[in-house]
Structures are given as C-alpha cells and as structure tokens.
C-alpha positions in Angstrom: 145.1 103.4 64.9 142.1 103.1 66.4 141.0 100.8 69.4 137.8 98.3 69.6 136.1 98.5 72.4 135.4 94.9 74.9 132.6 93.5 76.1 132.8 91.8 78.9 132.1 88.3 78.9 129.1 86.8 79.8 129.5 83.2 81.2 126.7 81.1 80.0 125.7 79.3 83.3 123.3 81.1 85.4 124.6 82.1 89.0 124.3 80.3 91.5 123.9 81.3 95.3 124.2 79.1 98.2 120.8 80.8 100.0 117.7 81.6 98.5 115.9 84.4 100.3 112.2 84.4 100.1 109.9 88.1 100.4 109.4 88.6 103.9 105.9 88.2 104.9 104.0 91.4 105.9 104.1 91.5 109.8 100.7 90.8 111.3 100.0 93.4 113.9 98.2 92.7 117.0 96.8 95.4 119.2 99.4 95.7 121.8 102.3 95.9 118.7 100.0 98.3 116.8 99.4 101.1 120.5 103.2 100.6 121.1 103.8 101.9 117.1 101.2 104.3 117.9 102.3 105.7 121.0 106.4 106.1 119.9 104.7 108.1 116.5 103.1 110.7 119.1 106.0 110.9 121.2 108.4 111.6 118.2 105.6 114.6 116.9 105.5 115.5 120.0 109.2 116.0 120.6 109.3 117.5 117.0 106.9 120.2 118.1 108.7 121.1 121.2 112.1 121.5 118.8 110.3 123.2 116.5 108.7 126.2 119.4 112.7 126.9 120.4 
C-alpha cells in the first residue's frame, strides 16, 4: 500500500496583520552623535589591544 503525500492547504485570503511596519529611516547623524560613535569604537580597539598584549 502505498501513502500520498499532503499539501498543506493554502487559504485563499491574503493575511492580514493588525500593524503595518514601515523600513526604518536611516538615522541622521549629527556631530556630537557621530564623536560619541567614534570615541566608544577607539575605546573598544583600544581595550582589544590591551587583551590582546596579555
């Protein structure tokens, strides 16, 4: 005997969602926000560097 195998069904109504999301927008980057970014990327290197010289 052999078996057939199921698809699953497919409803024909799309789904719906109660919230749409939209793409969030690129953040704009002032100068402060951009020295702040700047300043935690050296200080992670530089913490790097002293892990890696143990």
């Amino acid at each position: 005997m052999t078996q057939k195998k199921r698809k699953p069904h497919q409803s024909d109504s799309p789904v719906k969602t109660d919230a749409v999301t939209a793409p969030a927008a690129p953040q704009k980057w002032g100068y402060e926000e951009m020295l702040t970014e700047l300043e935690a990327i050296v200080s992670d290197a530089e913490q790097r560097l002293e892990h890696e010289e143990l």
